[in-house]
C-alpha positions in Angstrom: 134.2 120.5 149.5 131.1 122.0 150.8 131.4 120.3 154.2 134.8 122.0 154.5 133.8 125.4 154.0 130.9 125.5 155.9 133.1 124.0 158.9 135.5 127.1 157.7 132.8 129.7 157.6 131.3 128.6 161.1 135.1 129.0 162.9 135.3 132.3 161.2 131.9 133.7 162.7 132.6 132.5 165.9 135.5 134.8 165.8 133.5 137.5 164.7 131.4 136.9 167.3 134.2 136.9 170.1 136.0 140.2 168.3 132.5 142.2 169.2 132.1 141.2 172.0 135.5 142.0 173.4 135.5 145.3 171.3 131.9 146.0 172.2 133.0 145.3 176.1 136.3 147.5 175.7 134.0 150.3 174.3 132.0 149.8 177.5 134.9 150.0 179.9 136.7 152.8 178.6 133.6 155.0 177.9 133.1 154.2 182.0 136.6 155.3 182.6 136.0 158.2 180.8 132.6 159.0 182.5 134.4 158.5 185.7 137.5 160.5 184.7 134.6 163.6 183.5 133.0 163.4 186.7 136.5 163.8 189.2 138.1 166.0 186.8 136.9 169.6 188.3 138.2 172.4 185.9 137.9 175.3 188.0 139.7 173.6 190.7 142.5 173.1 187.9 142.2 176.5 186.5 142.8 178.3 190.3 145.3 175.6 191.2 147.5 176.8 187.5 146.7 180.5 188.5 148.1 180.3 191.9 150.9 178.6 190.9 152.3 181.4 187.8 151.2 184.1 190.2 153.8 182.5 192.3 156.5 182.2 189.5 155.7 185.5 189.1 156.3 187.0 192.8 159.7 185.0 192.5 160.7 186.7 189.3 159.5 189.9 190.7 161.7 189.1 194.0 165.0 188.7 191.6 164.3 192.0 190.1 164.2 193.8 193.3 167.4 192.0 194.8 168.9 192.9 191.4 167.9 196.5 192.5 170.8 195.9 195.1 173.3 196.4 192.4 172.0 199.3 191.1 171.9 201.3 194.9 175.9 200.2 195.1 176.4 201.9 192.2 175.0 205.2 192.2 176.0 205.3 196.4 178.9 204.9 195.4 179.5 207.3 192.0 178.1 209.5 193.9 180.9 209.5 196.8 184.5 210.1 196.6 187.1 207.3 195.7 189.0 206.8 199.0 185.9 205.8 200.4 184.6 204.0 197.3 185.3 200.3 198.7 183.7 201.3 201.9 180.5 202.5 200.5 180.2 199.2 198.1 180.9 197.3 200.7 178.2 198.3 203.0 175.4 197.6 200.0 176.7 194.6 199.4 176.7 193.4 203.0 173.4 194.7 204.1 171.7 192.0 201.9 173.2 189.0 203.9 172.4 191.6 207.5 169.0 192.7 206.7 168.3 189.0 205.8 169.4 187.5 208.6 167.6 189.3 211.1 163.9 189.0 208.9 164.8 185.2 208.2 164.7 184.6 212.2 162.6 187.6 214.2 161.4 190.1 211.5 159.3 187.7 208.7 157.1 186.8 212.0 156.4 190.2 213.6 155.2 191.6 210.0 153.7 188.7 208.5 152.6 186.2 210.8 149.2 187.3 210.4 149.3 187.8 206.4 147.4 185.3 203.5 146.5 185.4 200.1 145.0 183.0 198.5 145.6 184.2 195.0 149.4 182.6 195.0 148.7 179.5 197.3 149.0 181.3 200.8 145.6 180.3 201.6 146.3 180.5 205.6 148.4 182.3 207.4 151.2 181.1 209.2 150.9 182.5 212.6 148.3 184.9 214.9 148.5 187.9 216.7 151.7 188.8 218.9 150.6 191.7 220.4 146.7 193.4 220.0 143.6 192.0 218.2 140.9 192.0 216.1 141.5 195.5 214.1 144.2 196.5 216.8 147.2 194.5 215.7 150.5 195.9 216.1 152.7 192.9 215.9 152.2 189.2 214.6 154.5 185.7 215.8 154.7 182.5 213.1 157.4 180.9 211.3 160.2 182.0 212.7 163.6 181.1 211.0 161.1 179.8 208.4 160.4 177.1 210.3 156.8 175.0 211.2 154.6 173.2 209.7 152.8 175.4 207.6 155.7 176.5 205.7 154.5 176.1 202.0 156.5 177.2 198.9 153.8 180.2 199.0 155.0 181.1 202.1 159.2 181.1 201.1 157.9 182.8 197.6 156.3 186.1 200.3 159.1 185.8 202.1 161.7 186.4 199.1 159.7 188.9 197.8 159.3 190.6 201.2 162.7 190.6 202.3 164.1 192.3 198.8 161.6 195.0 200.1 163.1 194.9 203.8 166.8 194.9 202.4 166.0 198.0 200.3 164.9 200.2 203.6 167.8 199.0 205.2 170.0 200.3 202.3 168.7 203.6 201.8 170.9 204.7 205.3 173.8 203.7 203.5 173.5 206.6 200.9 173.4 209.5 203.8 175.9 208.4 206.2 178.6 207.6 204.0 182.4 208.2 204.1 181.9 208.4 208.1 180.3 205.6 209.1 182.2 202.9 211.3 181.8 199.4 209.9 181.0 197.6 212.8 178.0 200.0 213.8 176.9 199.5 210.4 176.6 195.7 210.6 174.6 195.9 213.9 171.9 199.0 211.8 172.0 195.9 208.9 170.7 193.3 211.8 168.7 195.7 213.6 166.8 196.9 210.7 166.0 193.1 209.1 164.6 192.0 212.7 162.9 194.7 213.9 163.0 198.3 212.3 161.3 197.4 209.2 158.8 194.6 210.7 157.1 197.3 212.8 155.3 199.6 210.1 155.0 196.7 207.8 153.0 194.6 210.4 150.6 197.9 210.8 150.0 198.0 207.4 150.7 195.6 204.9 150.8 193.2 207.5 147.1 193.6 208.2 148.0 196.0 211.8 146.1 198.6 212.9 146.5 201.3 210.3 145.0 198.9 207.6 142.0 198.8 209.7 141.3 202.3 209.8 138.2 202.1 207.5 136.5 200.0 210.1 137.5 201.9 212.9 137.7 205.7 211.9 135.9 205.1 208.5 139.0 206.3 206.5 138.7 205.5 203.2 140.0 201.6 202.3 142.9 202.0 205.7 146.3 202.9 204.8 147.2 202.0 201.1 150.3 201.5 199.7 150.6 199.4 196.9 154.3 199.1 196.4 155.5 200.9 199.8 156.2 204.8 199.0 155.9 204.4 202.4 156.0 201.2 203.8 159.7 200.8 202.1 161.0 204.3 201.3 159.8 206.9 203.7 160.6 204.2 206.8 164.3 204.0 204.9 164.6 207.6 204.3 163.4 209.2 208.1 166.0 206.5 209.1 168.6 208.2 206.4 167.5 211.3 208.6 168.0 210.0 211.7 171.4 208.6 211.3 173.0 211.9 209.3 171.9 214.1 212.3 173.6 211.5 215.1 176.5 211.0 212.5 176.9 215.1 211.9 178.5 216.1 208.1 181.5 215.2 207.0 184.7 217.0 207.2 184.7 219.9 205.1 180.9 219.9 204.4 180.3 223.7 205.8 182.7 226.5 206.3 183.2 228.6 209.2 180.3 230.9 207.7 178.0 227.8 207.5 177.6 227.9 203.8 177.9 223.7 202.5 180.5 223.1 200.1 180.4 221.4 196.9 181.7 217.1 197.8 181.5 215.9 194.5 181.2 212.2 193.4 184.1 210.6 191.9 182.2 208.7 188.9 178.9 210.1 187.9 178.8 208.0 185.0 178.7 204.8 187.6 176.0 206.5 189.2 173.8 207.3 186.1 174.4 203.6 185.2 173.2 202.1 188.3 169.8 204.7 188.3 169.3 202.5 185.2 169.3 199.5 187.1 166.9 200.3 189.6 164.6 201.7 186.6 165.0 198.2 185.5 164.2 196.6 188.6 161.4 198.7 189.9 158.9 196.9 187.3 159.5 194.2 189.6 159.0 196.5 192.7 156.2 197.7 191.9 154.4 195.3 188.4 154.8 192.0 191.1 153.3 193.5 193.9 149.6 192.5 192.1 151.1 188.8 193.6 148.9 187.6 190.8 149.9 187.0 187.1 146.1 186.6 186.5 145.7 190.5 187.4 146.3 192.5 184.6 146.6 195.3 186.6 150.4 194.7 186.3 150.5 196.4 182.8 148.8 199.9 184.4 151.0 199.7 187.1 154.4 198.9 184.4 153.3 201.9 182.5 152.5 203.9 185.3 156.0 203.5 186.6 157.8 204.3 183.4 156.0 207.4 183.2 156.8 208.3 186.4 160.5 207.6 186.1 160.7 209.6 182.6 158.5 212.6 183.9 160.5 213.3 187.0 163.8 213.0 184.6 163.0 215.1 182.3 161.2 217.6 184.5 164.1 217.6 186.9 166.7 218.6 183.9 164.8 221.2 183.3 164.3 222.7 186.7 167.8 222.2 187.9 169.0 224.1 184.8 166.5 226.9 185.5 167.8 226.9 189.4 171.6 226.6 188.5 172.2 227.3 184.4 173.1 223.3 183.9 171.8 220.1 183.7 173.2 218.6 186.2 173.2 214.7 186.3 172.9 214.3 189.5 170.0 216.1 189.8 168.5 214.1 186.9 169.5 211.0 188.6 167.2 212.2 191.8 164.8 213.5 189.7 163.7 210.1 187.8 164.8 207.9 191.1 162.3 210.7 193.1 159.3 209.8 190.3 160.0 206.3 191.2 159.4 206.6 194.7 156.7 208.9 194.5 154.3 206.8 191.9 155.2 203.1 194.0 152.4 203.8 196.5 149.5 205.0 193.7 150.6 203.1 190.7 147.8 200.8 190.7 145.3 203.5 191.1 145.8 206.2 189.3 145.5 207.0 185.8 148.4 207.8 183.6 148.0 211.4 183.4 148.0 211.3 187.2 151.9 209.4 186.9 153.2 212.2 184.7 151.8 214.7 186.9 153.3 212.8 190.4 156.8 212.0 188.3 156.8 215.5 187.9 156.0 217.1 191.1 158.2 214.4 192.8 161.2 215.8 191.2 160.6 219.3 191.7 160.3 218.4 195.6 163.6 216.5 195.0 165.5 219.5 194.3 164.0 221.6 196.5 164.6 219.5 199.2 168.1 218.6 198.8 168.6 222.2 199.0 166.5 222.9 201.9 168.1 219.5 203.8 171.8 221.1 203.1 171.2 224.6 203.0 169.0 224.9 206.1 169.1 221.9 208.4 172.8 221.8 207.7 172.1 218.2 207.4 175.0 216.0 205.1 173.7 213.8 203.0 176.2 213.1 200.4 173.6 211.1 197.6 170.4 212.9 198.3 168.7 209.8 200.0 166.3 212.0 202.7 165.2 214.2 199.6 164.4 211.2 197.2 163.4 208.2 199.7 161.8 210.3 203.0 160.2 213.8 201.2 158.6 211.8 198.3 158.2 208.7 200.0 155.5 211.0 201.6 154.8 212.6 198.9 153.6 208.8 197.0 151.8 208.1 200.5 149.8 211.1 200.0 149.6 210.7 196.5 147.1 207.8 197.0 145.0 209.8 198.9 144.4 212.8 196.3 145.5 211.2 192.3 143.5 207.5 193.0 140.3 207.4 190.7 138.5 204.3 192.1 139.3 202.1 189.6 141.2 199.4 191.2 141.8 198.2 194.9 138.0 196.8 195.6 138.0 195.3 198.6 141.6 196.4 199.9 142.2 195.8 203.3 139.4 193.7 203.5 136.7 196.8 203.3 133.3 197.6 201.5 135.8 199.5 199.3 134.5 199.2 195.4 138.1 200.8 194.6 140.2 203.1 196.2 139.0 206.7 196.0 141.2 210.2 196.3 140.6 214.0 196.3 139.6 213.6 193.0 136.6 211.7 193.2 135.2 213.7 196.0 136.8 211.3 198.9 138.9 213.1 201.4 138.9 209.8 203.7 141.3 207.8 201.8 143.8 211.0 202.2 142.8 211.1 205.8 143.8 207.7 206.0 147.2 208.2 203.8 147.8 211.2 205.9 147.2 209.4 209.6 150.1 207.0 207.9 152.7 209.8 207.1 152.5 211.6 210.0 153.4 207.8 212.1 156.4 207.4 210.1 157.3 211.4 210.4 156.8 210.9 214.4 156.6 207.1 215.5 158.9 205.5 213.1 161.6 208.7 212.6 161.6 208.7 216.6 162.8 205.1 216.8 165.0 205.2 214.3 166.8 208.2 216.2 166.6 206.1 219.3 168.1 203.8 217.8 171.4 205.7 216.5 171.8 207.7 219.6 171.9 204.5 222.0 174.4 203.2 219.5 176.6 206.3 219.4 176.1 206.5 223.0 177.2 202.6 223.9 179.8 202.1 221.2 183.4 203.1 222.4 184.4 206.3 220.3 180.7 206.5 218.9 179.3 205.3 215.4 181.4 207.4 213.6 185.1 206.4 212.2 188.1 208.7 213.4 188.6 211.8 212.1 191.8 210.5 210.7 190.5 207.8 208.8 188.0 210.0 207.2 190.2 212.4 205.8 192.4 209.5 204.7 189.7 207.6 203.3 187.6 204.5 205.0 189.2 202.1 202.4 192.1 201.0 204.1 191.5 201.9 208.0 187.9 199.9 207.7 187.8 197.9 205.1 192.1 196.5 204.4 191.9 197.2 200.9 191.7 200.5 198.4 189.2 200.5 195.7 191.8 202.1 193.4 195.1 201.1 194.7 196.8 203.0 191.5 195.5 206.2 192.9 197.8 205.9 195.5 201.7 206.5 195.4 203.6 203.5 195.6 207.2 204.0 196.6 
């Protein structure tokens, strides 16, 4: 009996004894793996590598927003003209996203771009060098054309999106002034020309890294050209080209009497229009909140705000000011006014404060107005949705903005100065506004010029010009241009 259980009792410690040491040995190992593991893991390598990749998630949202912006251009060019020409006008916003694509997917991405990084969505290297200049003399870039190369990286396609919902919104803003007379087929070639080399140009001089963001370095102007969100880089390049084509395309019929006096055209669905003014409102949080390419910067929220009070401020100011100039509210008007805030607050927004949005909003939609009458009244210029007044005159307006409402707040570092924040008139800086200014007056000469160029070869080369027959505008582009009537129960069927 005793034998038996101390035989029992010595099996039973040697199984102890083996249990330890295993468990002991496992305790070992695994606290080595977990030493090791401690010593590769690097969290700030982790914590940049996450950041990059929402600030990426975030450009692509932002990029859905402004192509949704699309939809809301079709509608109010489109309230805002007459219904025989309805499926024409449509037709030519819908079509200018696949056009102006096309021709920035293979020629224009590179000329802007090639030169462009940022490291705080993944684009840590850019994708190409300099086409023409150098060092801060750049004035067009080559690299990835048709999106294609090795260094192709989904931060690269996520820029590119983003970028070419800004191109395609340039190349829509012609649409709006040359309406109801514009043959199709010189529209598609505008749609091609615009994506591969119109809008490429001032974008590679500015955001692009070109000579105009240079200028601090080279004429000690402030921080370079600033634009946050492309008052000027997007808008007043869309709207001198809205200029450009009314003047070669000449007003419709019926416009002015024989005393020169315009004559009322009105739209044939405002409340299409006012709906679609909603839409972009919608969309220009992703115009302009995205364009911090980083989710990280929480900058996003002052520029949000910023825009909303822009877009409410120019509404409201421009009800009340068209009813003091002509006894009503008209919505038309209030439809420029808030789309005219909008323009005018995308280049500062990041900058300014919010009593400096209300005030631009507000001044924006005043110049609106104004304009629209100055444009028709004495330029005897047609422009049928008010695209010069709201895009060109306060796309200049937000460039200048920068340069006199910016309180040095934000933008350290832009354009790779000694910037510790972009600086305006306000704060005592007048070389930010020289640098803002140097900027408006390319796109009111350099930019306006070749978009003039452009439209005058094409009337002059294309058989019977760029504008439809007289006959087919009277009748209504529907059917001669496009085969099919918007409303076909307008029509008499016999």
């Amino acid at each position: 009996m005793q034998s038996k259980t101390s035989s029992t009792s010595s099996r039973w410690m040697k199984r102890i004894l083996v249990g330890t040491t295993v468990f002991t040995g496992a305790l070992i190992l695994a606290g080595g793996f977990t030493a090791m593991a401690a010593e590769e893991f690097d969290a700030e390598k982790a914590v940049t590598t996450l950041g990059q990749q929402t600030s990426l998630l975030w450009i692509v949202i932002g990029a859905a927003l402004v192509i949704f912006m699309q939809a809301g251009f079709a509608l109010v060019e489109t309230g805002f003209c007459r219904a025989k020409h309805a499926a024409h006008v449509i037709s030519t916003n819908f079509a200018i996203f696949g056009l102006g694509f096309v021709g920035f997917f293979f020629i224009g991405f590179p000329l802007a771009f090639g030169g462009f990084s940022y490291s705080a969505f993944g684009m840590d290297a850019p994708v190409g060098s300099a086409l023409l200049g150098s060092g801060n003399w750049v004035f067009l870039w080559k690299g990835g054309w048709a999106m294609s190369g090795g260094g192709i990286t989904p931060a690269v396609l996520g820029f590119f999106l983003y970028m070419v919902a800004f191109m395609d919104t340039v190349a829509t803003i012609p649409t709006g002034s040359m309406a109801e007379r514009w043959k199709w087929n010189s529209f598609v070639v505008w749609g091609l020309f615009c994506g591969a080399v119109y809008y490429p140009l001032f974008a590679a001089w500015t955001w692009g890294g070109g000579f105009l963001a240079k200028t601090w370095d080279t004429m000690s102007l402030g921080a370079g050209y600033v634009d946050f969100a492309g008052s000027g880089v997007v808008h007043a390049v869309g709207g001198v080209a809205a200029l450009a084509g009314a003047i070669v395309l000449g007003p419709r019929i019926g416009k002015f009497g024989a005393d020169g006096k315009p004559r009322a055209i009105p739209g044939h669905h405002i409340p299409m229009a006012m709906l679609g003014t909603l839409i972009l409102l919608f969309g220009w949080f992703g115009f302009n909140a995205a364009s911090t390419f980083a989710s990280t910067d929480v900058q996003f929220a002052t520029v949000a705000t910023n825009t909303a009070i822009a877009a409410a401020f120019g509404a409201v100011v421009a009800m009340f000011w068209i009813t003091k100039r002509t006894g009503k509210p008209d919505p038309g008007m209030m439809v420029n006014g808030m789309l005219a805030g909008l323009v005018a607050v995308t280049a500062p927004c990041a900058f300014i404060a919010p009593w400096a949005a209300a005030v631009i909003g507000s001044i924006a939609a005043v110049l609106a107005i104004e304009s629209v009458f100055f444009v028709e009244r004495k330029l005897k210029i047609d422009d049928p949705v008010g695209a010069i007044s709201v895009h060109g005159v306060c796309g200049i307006f937000g460039v200048l903005a920068v340069g006199i409402f910016s309180n040095g707040s934000y933008g350290a570092g832009w354009n790779g100065s000694a910037s510790e924040g972009v600086e305006g008139i306000i704060k005592g800086d007048w070389g930010q506004f020289g640098a803002q200014a140097l900027g408006a007056g390319v796109i009111l000469t350099v930019i306006l010029g070749i978009a003039f160029a452009f439209f005058k070869i094409q009337n002059a080369l294309t058989k019977g010009g760029i504008r439809s027959k007289e006959e087919d505008e009277i009748m209504g582009l529907d059917l001669p241009e496009m085969g099919v009537a918007a409303y076909p129960e307008f029509s008499l069927q016999r």
